[in-house]
ZAVEX-289041 format. One record per atom (N, C-alpha, C): residue in three letters; x, y, z. Coordinates in pm, whole numbers, plus 50000, padded with zeros to 5 digits. Each point is the difference from the previous one (the first is absolute). Layout:
# residues N
alaXYZ
...
END
This chain:
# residues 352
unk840477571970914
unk501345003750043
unk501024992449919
unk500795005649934
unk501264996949924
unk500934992350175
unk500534989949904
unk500834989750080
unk501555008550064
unk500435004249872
unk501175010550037
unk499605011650099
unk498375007149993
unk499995009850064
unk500044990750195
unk499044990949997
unk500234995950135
unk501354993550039
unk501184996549913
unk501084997250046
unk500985010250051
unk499765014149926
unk500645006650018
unk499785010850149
unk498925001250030
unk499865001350113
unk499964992650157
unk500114986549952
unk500434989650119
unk501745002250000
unk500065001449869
unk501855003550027
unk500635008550063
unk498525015750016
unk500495009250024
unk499814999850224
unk499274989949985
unk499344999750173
unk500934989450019
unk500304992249960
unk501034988850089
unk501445004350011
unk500625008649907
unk501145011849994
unk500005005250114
unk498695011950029
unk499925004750113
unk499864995650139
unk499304988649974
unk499394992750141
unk501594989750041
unk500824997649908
unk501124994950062
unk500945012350050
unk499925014349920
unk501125007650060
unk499305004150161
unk498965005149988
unk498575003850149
unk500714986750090
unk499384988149999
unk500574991250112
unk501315000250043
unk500765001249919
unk501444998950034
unk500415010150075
unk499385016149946
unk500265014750171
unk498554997350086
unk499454991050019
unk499085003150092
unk500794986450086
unk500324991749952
unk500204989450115
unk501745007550058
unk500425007149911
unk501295008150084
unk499635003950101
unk499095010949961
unk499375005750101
unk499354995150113
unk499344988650000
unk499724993750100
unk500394996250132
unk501834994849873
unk500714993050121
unk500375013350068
unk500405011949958
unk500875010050046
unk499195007750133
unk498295000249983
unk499095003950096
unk498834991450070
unk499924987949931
unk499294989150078
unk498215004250014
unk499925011949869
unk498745005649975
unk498734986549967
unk499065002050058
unk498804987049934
unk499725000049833
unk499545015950031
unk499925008949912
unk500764992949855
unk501055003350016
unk501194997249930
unk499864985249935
unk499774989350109
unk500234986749961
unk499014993249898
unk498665010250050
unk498824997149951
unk499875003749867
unk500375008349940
unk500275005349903
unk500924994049919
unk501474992450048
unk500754998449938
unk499834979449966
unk499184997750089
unk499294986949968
unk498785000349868
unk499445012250027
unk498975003949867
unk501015002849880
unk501085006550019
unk500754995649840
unk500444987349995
unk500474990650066
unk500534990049978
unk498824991549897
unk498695000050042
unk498864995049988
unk499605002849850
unk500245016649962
unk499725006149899
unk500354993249891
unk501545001350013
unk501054994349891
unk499934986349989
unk499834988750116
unk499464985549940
unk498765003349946
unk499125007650000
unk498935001449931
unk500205001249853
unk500685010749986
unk500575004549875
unk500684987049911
unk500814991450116
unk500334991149919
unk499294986649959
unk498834996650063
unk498954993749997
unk499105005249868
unk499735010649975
unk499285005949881
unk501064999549878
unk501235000849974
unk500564996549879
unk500454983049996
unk499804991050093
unk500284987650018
unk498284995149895
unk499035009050074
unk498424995149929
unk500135002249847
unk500725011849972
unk499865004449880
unk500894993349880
unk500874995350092
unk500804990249905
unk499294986850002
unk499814993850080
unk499424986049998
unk498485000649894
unk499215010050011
unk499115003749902
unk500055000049864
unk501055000549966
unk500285001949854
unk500204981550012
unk499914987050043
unk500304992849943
unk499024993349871
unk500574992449878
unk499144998649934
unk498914992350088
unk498714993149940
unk499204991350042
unk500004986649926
unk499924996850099
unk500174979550034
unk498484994149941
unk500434983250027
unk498684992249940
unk499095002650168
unk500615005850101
unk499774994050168
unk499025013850023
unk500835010349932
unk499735017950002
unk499605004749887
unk499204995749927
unk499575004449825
unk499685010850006
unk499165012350144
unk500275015049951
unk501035002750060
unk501194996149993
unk501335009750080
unk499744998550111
unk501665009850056
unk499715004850141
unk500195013550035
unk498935004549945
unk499795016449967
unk499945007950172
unk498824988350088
unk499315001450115
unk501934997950094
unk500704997949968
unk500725000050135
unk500725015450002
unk499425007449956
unk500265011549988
unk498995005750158
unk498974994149938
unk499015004750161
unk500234990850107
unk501294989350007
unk499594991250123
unk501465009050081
unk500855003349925
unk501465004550074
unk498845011950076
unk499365008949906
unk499215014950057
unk499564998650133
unk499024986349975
unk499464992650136
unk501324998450123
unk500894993549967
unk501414997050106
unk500165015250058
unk499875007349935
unk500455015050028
unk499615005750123
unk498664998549929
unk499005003450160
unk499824995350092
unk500674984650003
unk499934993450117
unk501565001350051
unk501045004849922
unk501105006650074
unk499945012250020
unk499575009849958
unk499495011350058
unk499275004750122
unk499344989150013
unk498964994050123
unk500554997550156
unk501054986849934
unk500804996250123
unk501095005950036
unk501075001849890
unk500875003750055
unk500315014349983
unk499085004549971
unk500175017350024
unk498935002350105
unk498664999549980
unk499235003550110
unk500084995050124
unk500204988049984
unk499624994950154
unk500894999250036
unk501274997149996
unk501405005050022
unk500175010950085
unk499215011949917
unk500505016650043
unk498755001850118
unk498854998349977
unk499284994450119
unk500244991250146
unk500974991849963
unk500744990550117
unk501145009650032
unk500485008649949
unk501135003350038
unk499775014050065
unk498755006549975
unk499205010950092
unk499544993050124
unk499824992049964
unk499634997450154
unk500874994250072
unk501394995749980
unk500964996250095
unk500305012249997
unk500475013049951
unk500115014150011
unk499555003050074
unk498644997750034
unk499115011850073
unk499984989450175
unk500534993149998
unk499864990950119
unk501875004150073
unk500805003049926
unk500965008050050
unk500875012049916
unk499075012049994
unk500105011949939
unk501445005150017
unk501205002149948
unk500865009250021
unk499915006149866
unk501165016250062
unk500365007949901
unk500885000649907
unk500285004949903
unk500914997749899
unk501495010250073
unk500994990250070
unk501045012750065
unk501194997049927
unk500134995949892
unk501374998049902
unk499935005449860
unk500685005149937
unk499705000849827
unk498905005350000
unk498985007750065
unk498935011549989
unk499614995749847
unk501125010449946
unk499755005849864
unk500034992149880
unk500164986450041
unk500164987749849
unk499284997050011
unk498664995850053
unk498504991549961
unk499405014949875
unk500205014350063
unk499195007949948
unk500825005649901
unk501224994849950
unk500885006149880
unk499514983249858
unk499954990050104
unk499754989049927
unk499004998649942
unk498515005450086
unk498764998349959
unk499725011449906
unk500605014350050
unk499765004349827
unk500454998949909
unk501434992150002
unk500374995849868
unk499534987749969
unk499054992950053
unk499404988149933
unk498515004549958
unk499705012250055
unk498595004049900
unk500345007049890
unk501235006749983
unk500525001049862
unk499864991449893
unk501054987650057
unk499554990849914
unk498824988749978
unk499655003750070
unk498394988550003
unk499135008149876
unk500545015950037
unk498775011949910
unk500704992049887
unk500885002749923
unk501034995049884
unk499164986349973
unk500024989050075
unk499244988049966
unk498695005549948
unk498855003850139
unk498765002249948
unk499345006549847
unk500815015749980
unk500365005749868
unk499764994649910
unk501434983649999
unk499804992149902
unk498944997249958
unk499244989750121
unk499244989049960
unk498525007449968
unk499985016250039
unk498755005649976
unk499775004749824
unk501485001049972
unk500775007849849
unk499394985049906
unk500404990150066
unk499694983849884
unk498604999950008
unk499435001950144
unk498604997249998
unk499105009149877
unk500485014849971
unk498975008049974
unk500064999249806
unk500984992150009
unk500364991649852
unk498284992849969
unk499544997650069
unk499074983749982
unk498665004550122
unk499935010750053
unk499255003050076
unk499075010649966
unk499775004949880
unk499105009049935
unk499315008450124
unk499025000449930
unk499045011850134
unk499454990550041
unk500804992850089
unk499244991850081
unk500405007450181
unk498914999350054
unk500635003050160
unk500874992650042
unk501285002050115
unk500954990850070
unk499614988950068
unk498415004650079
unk499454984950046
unk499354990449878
unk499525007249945
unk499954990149839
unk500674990549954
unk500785006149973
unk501074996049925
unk501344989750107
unk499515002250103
unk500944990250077
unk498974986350031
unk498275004750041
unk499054988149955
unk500164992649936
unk499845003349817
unk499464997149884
unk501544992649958
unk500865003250014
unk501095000549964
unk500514981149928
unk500614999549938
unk500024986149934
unk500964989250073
unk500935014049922
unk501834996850080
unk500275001250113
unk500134991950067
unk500405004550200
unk501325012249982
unk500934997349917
unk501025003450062
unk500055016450017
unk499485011749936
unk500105011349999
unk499155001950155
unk498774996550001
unk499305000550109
unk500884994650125
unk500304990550030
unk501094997150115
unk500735010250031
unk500725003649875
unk501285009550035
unk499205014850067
unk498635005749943
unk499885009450023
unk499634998750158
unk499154990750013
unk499614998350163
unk501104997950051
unk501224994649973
unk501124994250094
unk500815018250067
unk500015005149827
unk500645012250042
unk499235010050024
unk498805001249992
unk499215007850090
unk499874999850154
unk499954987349995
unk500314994150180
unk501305001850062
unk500935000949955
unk501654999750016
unk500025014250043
unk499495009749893
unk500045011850043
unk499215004150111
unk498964999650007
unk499215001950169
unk500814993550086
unk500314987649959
unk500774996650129
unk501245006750013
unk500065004049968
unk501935005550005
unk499785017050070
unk498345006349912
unk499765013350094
unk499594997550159
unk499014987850010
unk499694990950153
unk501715002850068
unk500834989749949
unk501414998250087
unk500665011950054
unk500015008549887
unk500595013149978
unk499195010350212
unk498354997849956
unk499595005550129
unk499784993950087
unk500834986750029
unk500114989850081
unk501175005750119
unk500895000649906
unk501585000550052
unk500195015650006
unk499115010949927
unk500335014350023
unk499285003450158
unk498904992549976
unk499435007450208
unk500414986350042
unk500514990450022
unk501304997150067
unk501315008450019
unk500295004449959
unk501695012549983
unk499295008850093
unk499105004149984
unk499275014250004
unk499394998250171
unk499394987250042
unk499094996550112
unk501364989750108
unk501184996249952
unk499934992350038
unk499274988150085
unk499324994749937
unk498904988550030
unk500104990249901
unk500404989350006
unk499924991849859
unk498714994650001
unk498824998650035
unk498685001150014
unk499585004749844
unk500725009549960
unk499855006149862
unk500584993749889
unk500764990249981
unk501104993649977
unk498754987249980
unk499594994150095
unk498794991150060
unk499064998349865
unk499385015150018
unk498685001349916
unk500545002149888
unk500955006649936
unk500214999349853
unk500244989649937
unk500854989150080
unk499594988449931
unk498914991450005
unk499114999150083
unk498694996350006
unk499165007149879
unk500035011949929
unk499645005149903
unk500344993649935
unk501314995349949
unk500274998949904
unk499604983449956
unk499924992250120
unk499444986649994
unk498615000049962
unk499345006850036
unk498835004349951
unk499635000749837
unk500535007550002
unk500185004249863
unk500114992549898
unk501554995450034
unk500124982549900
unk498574990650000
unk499524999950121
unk499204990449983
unk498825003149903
unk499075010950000
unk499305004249940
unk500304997349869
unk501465007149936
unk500584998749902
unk500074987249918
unk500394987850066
unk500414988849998
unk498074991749974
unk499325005650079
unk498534996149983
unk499325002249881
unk499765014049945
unk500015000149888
unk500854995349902
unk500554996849999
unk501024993549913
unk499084988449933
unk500514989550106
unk499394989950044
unk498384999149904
unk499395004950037
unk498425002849960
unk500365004349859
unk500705005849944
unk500125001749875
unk500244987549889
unk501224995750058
unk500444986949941
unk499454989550023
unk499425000250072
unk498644987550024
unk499295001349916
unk499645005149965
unk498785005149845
unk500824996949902
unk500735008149976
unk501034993749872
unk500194985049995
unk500274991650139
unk500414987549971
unk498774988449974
unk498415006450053
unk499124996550010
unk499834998649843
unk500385009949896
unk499425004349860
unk499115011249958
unk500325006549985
unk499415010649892
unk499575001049933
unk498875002949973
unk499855002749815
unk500165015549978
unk499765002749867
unk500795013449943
unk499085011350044
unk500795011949988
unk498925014650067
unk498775002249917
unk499365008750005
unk498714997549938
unk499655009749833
unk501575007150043
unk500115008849825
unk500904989449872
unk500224991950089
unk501014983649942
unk499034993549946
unk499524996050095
unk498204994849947
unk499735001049889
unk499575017449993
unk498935005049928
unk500874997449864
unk501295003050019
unk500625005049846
unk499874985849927
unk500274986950115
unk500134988549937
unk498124996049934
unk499645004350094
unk498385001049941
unk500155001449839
unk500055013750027
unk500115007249836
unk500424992549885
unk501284997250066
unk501064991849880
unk499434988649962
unk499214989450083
unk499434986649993
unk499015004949862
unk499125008950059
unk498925000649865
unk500035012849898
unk501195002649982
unk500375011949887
unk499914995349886
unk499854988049932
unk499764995149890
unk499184994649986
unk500334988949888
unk498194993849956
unk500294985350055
unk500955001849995
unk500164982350100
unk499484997850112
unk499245011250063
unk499404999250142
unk499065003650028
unk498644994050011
unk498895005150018
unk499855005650119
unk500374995750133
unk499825002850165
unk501254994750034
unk499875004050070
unk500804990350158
unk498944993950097
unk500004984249981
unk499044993050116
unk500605003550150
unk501044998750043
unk500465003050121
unk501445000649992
unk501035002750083
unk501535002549995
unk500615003650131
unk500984991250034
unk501185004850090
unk501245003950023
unk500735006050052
unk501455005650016
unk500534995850107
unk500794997949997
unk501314994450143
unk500985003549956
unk501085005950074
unk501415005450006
unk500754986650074
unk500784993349906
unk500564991250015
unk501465001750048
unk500635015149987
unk501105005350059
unk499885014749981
unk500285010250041
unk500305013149920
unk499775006449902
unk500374989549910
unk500025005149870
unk499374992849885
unk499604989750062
unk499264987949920
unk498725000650011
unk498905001749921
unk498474998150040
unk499674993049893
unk498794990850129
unk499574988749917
unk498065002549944
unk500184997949895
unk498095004049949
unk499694986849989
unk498785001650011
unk499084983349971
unk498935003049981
unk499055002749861
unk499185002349978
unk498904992349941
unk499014996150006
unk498664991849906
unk500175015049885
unk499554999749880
unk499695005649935
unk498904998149921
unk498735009149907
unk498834994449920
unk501085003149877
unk499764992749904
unk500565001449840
unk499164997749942
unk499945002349836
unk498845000649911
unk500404985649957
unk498914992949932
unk500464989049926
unk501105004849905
unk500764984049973
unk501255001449924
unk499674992449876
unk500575002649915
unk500364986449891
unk501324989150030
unk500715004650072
unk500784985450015
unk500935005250134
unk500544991250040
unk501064999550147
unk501295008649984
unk500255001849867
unk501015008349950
unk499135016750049
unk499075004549911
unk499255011050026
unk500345005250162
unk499474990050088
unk499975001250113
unk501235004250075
unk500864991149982
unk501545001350079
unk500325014149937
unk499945002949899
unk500525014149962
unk499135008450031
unk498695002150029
unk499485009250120
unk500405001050107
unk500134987650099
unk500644998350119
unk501335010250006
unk500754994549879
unk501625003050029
unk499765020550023
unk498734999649874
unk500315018049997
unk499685008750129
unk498764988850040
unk500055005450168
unk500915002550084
unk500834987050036
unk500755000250076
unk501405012249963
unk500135003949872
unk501155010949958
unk499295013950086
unk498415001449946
unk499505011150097
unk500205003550098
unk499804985150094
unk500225001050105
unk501005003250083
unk501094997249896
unk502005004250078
unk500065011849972
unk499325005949839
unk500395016450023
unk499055006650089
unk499034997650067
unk499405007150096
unk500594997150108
unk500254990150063
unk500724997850109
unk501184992349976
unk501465005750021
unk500594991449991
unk500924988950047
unk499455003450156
unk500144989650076
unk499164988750002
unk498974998449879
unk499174988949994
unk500334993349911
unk501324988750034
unk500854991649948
unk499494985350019
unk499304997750077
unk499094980449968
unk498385005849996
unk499704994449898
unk498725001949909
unk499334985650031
unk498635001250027
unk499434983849937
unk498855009749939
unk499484993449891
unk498385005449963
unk498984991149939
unk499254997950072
unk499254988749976
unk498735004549874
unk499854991449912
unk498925011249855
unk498714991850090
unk498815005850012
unk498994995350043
unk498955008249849
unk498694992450045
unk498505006849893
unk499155005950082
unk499955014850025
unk499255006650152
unk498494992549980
unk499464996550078
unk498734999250066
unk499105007850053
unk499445008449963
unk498685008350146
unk499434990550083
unk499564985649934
unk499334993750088
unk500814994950106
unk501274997949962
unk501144991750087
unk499935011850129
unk500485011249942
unk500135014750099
unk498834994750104
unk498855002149928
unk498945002050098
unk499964992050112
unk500034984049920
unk500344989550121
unk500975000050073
unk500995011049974
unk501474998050136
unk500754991149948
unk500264991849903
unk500894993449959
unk501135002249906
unk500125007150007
unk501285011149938
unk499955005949905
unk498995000149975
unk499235013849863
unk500624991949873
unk500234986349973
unk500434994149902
unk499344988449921
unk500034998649857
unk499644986449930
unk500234989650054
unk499164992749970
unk499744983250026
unk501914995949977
unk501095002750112
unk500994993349953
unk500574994050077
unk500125003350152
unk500504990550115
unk498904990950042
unk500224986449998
unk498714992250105
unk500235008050142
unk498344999650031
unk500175000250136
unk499034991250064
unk500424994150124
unk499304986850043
unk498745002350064
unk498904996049975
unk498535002550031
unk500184999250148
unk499285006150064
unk499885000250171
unk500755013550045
unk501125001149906
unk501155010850068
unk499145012549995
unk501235007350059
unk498845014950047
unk500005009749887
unk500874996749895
unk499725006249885
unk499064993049884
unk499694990050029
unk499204995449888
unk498295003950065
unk499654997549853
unk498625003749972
unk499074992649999
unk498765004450070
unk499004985149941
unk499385002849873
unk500124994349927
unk499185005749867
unk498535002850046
unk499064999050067
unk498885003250044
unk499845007750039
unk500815006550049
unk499895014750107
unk499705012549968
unk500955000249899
unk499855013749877
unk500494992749869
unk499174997049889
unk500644998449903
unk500305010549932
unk499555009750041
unk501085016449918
unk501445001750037
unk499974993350117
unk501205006550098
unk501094989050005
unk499924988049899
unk500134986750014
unk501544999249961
unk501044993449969
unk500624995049898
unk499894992049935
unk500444997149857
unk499324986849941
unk500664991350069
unk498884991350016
unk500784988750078
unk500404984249886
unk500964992850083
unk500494990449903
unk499454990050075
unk500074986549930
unk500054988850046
unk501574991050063
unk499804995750144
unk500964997050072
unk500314986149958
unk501204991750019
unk500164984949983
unk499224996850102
unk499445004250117
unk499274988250108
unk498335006449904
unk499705005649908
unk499125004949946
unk498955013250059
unk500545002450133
unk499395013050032
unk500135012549944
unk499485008549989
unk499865012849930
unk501435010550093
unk500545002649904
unk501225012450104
unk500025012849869
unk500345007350063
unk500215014049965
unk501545003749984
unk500745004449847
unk501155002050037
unk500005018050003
unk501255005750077
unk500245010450041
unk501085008449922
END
């Protein structure tokens, strides 16, 4: 996801979600609807949301420190995280608390009838106008991927937020809409009751997944598995690379991915030779992916015997300390062995 495309659709939901609160809490005061309040507390919620996700996105861009040496790419996923836990509280359980003081003394809507239901369809107007947006930026960066996919897999919180925020906004606003219409219709505010209990509902679910999303993100990632493969490719497309001994990925923010690979290389003639294999790798590696901006690559001499023994399929080059669960007894299998060295306390060790 392009940075501009997720800004521009938080611009386009916090626009709306401030004009939405401002006729729903009119409306409120004018009919004293639950309905109404519940809803117009879920925009209030929206739009600090909104402003919480361009607060992440700015603080993200700061350079990196001696304290922060990869950036702070990740506070992009911790505001995402805040989201869902304001989404959580003060929209769900809110509109949930406020159904049930509703439903414990039910009245009807007997003032201004016609402004909750002139208000609420003109705030699914504009909520549609928001959603539009953020579906128009998403499908920028969302290939043929499915919507639950792609809100899963997804790197960038911020397009995903917006779409769940305004996907939810809108159910809730059709919920309010048949909250307060068989209220008019029943007089019973009982109806009034349950539509906002829907709609607390709802948030919460909403607000849950969320949650579960950005937890993964903040936990770490590594890259999807066609990211992988391409970086696969790129590692051993030349002659500088015999294998790949093993390799990892972590998404250090959005847009930043980090590789760390062992690599097998052929013998060299000198340290110069080498670094300029390395370097040509690592160019591979940015035009295949080019969010794979911190590189380490370690040159290793592959091993079968190392493989066999579990010790990282590599030449005699890391000590490893006799007893540990990767070392070898030289007796056991000497096919399967690594060469082993001699230790300063003079015991036999195996490097990895």
């Amino acid at each position: 996801m392009s940075a501009n495309g997720g800004t521009k659709a938080i611009l386009a939901a916090l626009l709306a979600n401030v004009g939405i609160a401002v006729t729903k809490f009119i409306a409120f005061m004018l009919t004293g609807s639950s309905s109404m309040l519940a809803e117009s507390i879920h925009s209030v919620a929206d739009s600090g949301n909104q402003g919480l996700l361009l607060l992440g996105g700015r603080r993200a861009k700061r350079a990196a420190t001696p304290q922060h040496p990869f950036g702070y790419g990740r506070e992009r996923y911790i505001y995402a995280f805040i989201v869902s836990i304001v989404l959580f509280s003060v929209g769900g359980l809110f509109a949930l608390y406020e159904a049930w003081h509703k439903a414990s003394d039910p009245h009807p809507i007997d003032s201004w009838q016609w402004v909750p239901v002139l208000v609420l369809v003109a705030a699914i107007v504009m909520e549609g106008f928001s959603f539009r947006t953020a579906i128009v930026e998403s499908n920028h960066t969302r290939g043929n991927q499915s919507w639950v996919h792609f809100i899963r897999r997804s790197k960038a919180p911020e397009l995903p937020v917006v779409l769940l925020e305004d996907f939810g906004a809108l159910v809730g606003l059709v919920l309010a809409l048949f909250g307060v219409g068989m209220t008019l219709i029943t007089g019973n505010g009982i109806w009034d009751a349950a539509g906002t209990a829907m709609i607390g509902v709802l948030l919460v679910i909403i607000a849950i997944v969320l949650a579960i999303e950005t937890k993964s993100l903040l936990l770490g990632e590594g890259a999807e598995a066609k990211d992988v493969a391409a970086i696969e490719r790129a590692v051993v497309a030349g002659p500088e690379v015999e294998r790949i001994i093993h390799m990892k990925t972590l998404y250090l923010g959005p847009e930043e991915l980090l590789v760390a690979a062992k690599i097998a290389v052929p013998p060299c003639e000198s340290a110069e030779a080498l670094a300029r294999g390395i370097n040509a790798v690592e160019v591979r590696i940015r035009q295949a992916v080019p969010v794979a901006r911190v590189i380490y690559l370690e040159p290793d001499i592959f091993s079968v015997a190392a493989e066999r023994a579990g010790t990282g399929a590599a030449a005699p080059t890391a000590v490893v300390e006799a007893g540990s669960p990767t070392a070898v007894s030289p007796t056991a299998d000497p096919g399967a062995a690594a060469h082993p060295t001699a230790g300063a306390d003079g015991e036999s060790r195996v490097r990895s």
